[in-house]
VOKE-44944 format. One record per residue (C-alpha): residue number from 1; x, y, z negated; chain. Coordinates in Angstrom, 1 decimal. Each point is the difference from the previous one (the first is absolute). Example, Ala and Ser with C-alpha at 12.3 -4.5 7.8 and 13.67 -1.06 7.14 Angstrom:
site k 1&X 12.3&Y -4.5&Z -7.8&c A
site k 2&X 1.4&Y 3.4&Z 0.7&c A
This chain:
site k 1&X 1.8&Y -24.7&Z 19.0&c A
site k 2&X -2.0&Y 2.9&Z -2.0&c A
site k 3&X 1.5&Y 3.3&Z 0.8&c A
site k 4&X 1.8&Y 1.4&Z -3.5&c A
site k 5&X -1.8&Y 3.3&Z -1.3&c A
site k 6&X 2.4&Y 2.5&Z -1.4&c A
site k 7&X 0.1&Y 2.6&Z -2.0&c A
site k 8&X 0.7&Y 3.9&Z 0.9&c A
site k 9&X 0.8&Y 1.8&Z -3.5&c A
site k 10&X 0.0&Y 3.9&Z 0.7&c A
site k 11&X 1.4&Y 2.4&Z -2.8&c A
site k 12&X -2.3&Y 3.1&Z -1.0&c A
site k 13&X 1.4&Y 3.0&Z -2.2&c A
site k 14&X -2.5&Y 2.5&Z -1.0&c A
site k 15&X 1.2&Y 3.7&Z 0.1&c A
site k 16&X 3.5&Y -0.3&Z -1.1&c A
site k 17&X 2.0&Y 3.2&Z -0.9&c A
site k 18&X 3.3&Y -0.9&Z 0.2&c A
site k 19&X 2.3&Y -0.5&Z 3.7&c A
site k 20&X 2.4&Y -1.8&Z -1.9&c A
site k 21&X -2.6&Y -2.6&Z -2.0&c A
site k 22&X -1.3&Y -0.8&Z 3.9&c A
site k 23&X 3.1&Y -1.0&Z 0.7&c A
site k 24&X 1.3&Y -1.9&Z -2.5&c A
site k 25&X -3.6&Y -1.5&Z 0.4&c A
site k 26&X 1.1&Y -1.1&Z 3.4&c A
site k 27&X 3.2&Y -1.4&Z -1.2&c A
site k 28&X -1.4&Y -2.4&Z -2.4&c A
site k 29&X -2.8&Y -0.6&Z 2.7&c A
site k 30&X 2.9&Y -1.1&Z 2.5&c A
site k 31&X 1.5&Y -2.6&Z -3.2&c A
site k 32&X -2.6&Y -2.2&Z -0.1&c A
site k 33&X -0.9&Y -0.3&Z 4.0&c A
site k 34&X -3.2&Y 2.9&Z -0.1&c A
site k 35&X -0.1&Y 2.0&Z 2.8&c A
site k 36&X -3.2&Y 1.9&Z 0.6&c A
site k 37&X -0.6&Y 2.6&Z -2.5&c A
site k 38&X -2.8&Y 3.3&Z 0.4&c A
site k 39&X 0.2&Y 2.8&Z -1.9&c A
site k 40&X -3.1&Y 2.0&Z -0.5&c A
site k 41&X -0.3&Y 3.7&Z -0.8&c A
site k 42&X 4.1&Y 0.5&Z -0.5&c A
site k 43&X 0.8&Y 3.1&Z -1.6&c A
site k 44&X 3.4&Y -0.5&Z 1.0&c A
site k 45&X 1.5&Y -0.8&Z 3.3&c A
site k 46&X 2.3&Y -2.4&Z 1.4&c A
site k 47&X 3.1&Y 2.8&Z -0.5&c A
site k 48&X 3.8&Y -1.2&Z -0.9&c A
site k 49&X -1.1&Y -1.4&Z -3.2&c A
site k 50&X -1.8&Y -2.0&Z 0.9&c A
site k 51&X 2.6&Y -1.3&Z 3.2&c A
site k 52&X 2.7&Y 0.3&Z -3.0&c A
site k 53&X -2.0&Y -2.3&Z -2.8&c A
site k 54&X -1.0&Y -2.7&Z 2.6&c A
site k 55&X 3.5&Y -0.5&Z 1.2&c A
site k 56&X -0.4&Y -3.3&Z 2.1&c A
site k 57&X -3.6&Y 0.1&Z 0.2&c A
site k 58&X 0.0&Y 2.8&Z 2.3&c A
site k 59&X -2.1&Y -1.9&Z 2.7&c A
site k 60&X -2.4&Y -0.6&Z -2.7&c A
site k 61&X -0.6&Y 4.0&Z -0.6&c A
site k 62&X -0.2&Y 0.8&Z 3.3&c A
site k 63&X -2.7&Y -2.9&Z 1.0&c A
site k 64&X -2.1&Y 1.2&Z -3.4&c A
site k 65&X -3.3&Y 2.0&Z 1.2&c A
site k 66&X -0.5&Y 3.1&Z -2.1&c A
site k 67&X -4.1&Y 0.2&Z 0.4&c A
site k 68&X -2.4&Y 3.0&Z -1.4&c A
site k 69&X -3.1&Y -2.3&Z -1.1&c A
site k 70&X -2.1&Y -0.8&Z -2.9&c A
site k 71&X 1.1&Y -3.2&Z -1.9&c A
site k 72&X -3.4&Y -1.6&Z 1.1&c A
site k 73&X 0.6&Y 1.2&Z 4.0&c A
site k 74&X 3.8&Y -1.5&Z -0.6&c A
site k 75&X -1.4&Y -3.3&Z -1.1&c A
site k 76&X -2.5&Y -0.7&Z 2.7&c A
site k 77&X 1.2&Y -3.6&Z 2.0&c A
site k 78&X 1.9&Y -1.5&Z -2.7&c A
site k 79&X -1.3&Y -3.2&Z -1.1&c A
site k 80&X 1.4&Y 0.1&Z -3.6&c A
site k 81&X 0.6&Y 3.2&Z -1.8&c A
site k 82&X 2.8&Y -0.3&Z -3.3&c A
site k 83&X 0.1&Y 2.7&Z -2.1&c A
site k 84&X 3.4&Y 0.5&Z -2.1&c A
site k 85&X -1.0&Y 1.5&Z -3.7&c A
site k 86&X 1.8&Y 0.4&Z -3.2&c A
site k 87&X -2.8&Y 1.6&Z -1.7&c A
site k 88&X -2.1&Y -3.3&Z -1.0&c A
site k 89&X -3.6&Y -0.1&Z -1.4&c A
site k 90&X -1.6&Y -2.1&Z -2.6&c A
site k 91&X -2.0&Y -2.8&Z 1.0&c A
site k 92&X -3.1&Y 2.1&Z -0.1&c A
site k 93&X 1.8&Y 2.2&Z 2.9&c A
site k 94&X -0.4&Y -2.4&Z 2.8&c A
site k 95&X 1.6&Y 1.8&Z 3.1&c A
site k 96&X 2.9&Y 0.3&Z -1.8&c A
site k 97&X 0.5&Y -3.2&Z -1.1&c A
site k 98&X 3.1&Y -1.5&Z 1.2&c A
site k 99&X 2.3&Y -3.0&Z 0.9&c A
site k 100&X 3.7&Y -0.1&Z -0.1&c A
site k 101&X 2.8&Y 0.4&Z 2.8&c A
site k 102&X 0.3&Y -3.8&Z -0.3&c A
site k 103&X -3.8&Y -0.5&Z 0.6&c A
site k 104&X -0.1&Y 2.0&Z 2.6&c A
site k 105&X 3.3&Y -1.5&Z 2.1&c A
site k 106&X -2.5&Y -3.8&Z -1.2&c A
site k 107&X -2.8&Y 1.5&Z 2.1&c A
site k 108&X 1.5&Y 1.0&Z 3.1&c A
site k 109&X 2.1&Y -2.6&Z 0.9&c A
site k 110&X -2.6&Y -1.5&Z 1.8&c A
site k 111&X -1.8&Y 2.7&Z 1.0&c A
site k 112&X -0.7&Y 1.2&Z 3.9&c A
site k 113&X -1.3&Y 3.2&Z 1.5&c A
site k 114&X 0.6&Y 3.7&Z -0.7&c A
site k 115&X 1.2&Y 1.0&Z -3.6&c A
site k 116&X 0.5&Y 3.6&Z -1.9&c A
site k 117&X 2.2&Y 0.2&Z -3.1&c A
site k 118&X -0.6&Y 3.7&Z -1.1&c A
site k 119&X 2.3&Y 1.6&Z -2.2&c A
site k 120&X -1.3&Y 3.4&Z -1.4&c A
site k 121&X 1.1&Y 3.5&Z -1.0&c A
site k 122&X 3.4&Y 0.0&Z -1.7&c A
site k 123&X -1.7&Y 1.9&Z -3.1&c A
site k 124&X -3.3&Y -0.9&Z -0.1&c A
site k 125&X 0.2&Y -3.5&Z 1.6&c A
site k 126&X -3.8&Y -1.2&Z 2.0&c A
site k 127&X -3.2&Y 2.1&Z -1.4&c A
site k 128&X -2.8&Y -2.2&Z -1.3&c A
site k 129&X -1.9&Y 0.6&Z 3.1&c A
site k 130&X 2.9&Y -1.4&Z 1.8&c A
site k 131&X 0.1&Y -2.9&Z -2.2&c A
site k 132&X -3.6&Y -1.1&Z 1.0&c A
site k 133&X 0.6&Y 0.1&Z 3.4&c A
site k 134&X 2.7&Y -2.6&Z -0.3&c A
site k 135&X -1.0&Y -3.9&Z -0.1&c A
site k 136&X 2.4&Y 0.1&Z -3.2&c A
site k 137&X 3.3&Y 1.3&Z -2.1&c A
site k 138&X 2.7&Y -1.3&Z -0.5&c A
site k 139&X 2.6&Y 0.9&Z -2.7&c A
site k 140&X 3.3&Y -0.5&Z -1.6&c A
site k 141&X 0.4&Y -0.6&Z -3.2&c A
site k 142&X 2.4&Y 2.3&Z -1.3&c A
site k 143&X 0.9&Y 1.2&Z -4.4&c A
site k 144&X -3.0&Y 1.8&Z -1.5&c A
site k 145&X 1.9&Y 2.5&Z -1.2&c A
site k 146&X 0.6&Y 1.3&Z 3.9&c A
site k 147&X -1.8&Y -2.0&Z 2.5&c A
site k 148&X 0.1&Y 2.4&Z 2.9&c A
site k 149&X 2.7&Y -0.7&Z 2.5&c A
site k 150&X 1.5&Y 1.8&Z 2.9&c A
site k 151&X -1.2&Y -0.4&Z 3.4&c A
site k 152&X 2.4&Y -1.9&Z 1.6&c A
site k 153&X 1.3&Y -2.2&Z -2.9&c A
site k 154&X -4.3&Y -1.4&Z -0.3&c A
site k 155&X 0.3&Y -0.6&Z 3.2&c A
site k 156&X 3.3&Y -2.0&Z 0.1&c A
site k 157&X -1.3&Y -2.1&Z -2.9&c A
site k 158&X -4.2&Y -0.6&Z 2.2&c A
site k 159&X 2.5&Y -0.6&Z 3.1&c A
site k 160&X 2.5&Y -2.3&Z -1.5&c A
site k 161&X -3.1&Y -2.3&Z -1.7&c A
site k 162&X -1.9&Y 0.4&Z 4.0&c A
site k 163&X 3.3&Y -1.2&Z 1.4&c A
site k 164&X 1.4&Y -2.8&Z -1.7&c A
site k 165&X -3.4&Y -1.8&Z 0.2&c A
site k 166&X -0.9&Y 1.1&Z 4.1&c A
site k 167&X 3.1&Y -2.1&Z 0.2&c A
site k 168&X -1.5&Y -3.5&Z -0.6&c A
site k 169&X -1.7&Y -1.7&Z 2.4&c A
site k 170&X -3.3&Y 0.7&Z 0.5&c A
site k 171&X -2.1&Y -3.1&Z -0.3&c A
site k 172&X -3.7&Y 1.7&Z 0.5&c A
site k 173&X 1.0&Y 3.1&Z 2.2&c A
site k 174&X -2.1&Y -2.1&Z 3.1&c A
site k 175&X -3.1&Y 0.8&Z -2.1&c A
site k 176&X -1.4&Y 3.5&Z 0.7&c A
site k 177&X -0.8&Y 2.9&Z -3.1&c A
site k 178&X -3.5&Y 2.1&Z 0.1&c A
site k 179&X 0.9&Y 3.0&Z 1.8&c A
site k 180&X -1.2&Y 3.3&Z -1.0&c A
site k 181&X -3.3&Y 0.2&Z 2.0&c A
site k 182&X -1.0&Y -3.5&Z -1.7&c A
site k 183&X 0.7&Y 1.0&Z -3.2&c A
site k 184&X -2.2&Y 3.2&Z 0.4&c A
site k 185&X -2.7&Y -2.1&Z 1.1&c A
site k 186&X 0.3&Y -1.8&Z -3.1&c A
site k 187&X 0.3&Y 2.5&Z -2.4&c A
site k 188&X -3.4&Y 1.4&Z 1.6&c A
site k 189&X -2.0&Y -3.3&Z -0.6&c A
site k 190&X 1.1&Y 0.4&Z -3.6&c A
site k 191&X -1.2&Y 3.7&Z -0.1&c A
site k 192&X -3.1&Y -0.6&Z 1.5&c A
site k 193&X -0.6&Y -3.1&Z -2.9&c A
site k 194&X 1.2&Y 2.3&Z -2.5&c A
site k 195&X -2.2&Y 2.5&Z 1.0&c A
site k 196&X -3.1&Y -1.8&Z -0.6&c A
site k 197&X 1.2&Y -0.9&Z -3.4&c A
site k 198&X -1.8&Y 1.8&Z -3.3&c A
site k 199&X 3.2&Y 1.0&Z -1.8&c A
site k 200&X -0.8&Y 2.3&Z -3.1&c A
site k 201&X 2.5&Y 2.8&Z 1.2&c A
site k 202&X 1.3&Y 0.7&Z 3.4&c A
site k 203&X 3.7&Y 0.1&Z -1.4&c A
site k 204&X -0.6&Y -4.1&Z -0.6&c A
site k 205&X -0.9&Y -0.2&Z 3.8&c A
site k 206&X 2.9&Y 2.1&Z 1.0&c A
site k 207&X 1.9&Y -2.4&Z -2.5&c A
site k 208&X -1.2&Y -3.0&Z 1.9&c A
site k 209&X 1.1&Y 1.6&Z 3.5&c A
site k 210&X 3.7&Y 1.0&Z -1.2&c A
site k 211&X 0.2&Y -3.8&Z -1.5&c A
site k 212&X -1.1&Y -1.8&Z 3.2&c A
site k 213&X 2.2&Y 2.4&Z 2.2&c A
site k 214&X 3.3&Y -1.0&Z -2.1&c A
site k 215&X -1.1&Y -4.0&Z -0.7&c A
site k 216&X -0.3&Y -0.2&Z 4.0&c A
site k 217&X 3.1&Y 2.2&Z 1.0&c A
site k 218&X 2.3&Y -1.9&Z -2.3&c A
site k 219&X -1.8&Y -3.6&Z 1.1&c A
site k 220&X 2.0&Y 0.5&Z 3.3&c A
site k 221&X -3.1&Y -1.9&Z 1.2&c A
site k 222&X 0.6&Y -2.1&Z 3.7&c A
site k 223&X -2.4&Y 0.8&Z 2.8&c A
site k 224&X -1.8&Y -3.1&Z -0.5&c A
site k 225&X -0.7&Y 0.5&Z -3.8&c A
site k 226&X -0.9&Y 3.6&Z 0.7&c A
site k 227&X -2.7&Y -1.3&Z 2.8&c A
site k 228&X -0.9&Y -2.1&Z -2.7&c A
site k 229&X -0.5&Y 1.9&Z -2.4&c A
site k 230&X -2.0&Y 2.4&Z 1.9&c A
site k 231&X -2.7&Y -2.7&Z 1.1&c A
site k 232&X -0.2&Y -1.0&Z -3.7&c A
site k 233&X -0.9&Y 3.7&Z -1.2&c A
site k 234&X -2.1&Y 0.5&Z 3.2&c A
site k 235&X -2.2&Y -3.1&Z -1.8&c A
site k 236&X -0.7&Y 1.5&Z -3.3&c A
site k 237&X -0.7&Y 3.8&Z 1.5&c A
């Protein structure tokens, strides 16, 4: 029998301000079965706030690894990066071009390997240069009229959607993702294509780039269709 590939989701915050937000962070983490969680570039600490808003998700505060990194040193060795946003573009804005809670918990309940879901700054949420590291957004949809929502309480709603569906059996968990290193060496075929391409501004090319990076992150392509498509680009270069 194949051996089952499973799926480890770790929880990034970005820079968070507030003890007691981390911990209530934690307590919602705990709800839904979530258990790793880093924190990069706190400015807080984990004080009695924090202990005080986590209540029965102590072990999860304790376990969480408060790291001084940049977002792109934090990322390294994940295999799928998820960005949280509530800030959305149009469709000509392709990094930030996002699926839904529900989408998301669709995509990963088959997936394997090492996964990042980043929340970001409680004000400010994930910088656009943030955004385009990630392989996509995801978002919730909320009233126009006041779209942002705290912290914890977007997390509860991503976790809740992740949960219910990680639940179900997993009927294709045997086949392996691309990992992280794979999908670099398929984004770098493309470049190298799209760099010998006559486009009649370089903002078209880097269009291109952006577009090919977010088709292939959110294709949650297998290794198999990854090699694939590598040997197919490798033909027309």
């Amino acid at each position: 029998m194949a051996k089952e590939n499973t799926a480890s989701i770790t929880i990034i915050i970005l820079e968070p301000e507030h003890s007691s937000n981390v911990g209530a962070f934690c307590r919602v983490m705990k709800n839904f079965d979530f258990t790793e969680l880093v924190i990069i570039n706190a400015k807080c600490e984990k004080d009695l706030d924090a202990v005080k808003r986590a209540k029965h998700a102590i072990d999860v505060l304790k376990k969480a690894k408060f790291v001084k990194k940049t977002f792109k040193d934090a990322i390294k060795g994940f295999d799928l990066v998820v960005g949280t946003t509530a800030k959305l573009g149009s469709d000509y804005n392709i990094p930030r071009s996002p699926i839904n809670a529900e989408q998301l918990a669709e995509k990963l309940k088959d997936v394997s390997g090492k996964i990042a879901l980043v929340f970001g700054r409680e004000g400010e949420g994930l910088h656009n240069d943030e955004i385009e590291l990630c392989d996509f957004v995801v978002t919730i949809s909320t009233s126009k009229t006041y779209p942002t929502m705290n912290l914890s309480h977007a997390a509860a709603v991503i976790f809740y959607e992740i949960f219910k569906t990680t639940k179900k059996p997993k009927v294709a968990s045997h086949i392996a993702l691309a990992n992280e290193q794979e999908k670099k060496i398929l984004f770098g075929l493309v470049n190298d294509v799209l760099e010998k391409m006559d486009f009649s501004t370089e903002e078209k090319r880097t269009t291109q780039k952006q577009l090919w990076q977010k088709v292939i992150g959110k294709s949650l392509l297998t290794k198999r269709e990854m090699s694939t498509m590598c040997g197919f680009i490798r033909k027309i270069r």
